[in-house]
C-alpha positions as CSV (number, residue, x, y, z in Angstrom):
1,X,192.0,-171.1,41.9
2,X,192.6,-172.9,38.7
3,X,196.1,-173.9,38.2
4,X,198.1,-174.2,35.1
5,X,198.8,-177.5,33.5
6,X,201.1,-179.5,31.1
7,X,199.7,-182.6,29.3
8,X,202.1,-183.4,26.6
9,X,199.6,-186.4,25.8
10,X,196.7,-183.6,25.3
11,X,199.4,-181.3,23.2
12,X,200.4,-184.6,20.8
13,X,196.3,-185.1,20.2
14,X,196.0,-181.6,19.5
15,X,199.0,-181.6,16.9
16,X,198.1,-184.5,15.7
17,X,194.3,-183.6,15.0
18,X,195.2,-180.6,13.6
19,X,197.4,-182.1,10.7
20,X,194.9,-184.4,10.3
21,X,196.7,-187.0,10.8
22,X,195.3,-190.4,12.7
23,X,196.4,-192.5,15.9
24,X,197.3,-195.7,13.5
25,X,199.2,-193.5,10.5
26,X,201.0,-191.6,13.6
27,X,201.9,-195.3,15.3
28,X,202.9,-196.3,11.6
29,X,205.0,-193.1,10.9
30,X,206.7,-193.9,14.4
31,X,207.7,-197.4,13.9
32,X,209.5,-196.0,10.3
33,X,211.7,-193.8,12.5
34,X,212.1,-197.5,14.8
35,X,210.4,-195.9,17.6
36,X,208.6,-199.2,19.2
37,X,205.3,-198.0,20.6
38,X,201.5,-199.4,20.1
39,X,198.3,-197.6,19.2
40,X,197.2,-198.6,22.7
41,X,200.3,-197.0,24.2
42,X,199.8,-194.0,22.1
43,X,195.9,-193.7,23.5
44,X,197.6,-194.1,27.1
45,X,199.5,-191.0,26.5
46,X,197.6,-188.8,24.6
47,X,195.5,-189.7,27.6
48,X,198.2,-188.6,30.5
49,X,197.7,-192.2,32.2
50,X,201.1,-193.3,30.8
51,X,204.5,-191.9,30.8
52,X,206.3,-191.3,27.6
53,X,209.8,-192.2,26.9
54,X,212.6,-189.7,26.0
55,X,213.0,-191.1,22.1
56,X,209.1,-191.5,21.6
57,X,209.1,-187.8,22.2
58,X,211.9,-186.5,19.7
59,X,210.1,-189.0,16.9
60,X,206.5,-187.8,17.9
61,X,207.6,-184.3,17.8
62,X,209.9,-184.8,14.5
63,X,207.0,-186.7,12.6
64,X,204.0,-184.2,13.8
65,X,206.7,-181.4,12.4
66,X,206.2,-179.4,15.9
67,X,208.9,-178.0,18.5
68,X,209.4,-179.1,22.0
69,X,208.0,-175.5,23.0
70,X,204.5,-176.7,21.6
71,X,204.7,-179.9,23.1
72,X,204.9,-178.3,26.6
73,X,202.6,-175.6,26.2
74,X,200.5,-175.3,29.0
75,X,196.7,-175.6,29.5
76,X,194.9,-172.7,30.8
């Protein structure tokens, strides 16, 4: 039986592909909102093998132009 799944860090690569926009230019557009994060921590989460802080979130999810709601949305 094949369970349901929420990766954020899968959701943010998908977003983020889709408005063509890429890991560096995301990192870059983070830092301008003084969100402190790396392009290596970035790869981590988009991954799933690193957590991701509260205010990383709200920037990542103001910047990509997406809702919480798409952020969450599981994998079938």
């Amino acid at each position: 039986m094949k369970q349901d799944k929420i990766c954020i860090g899968w959701n943010i690569r998908r977003i983020r592909k889709e408005k063509k926009i890429g890991q560096t230019e995301l990192v870059a557009l983070l830092q301008l909102e003084d969100v402190t994060i790396t392009r290596e921590a970035l790869v981590k989460i988009e991954r799933g093998i690193q957590h991701i802080q509260v205010s990383q979130l709200k920037a990542i999810k103001d910047v990509l132009g997406t809702t919480y709601e798409e952020l969450f949305r599981e994998e079938v």
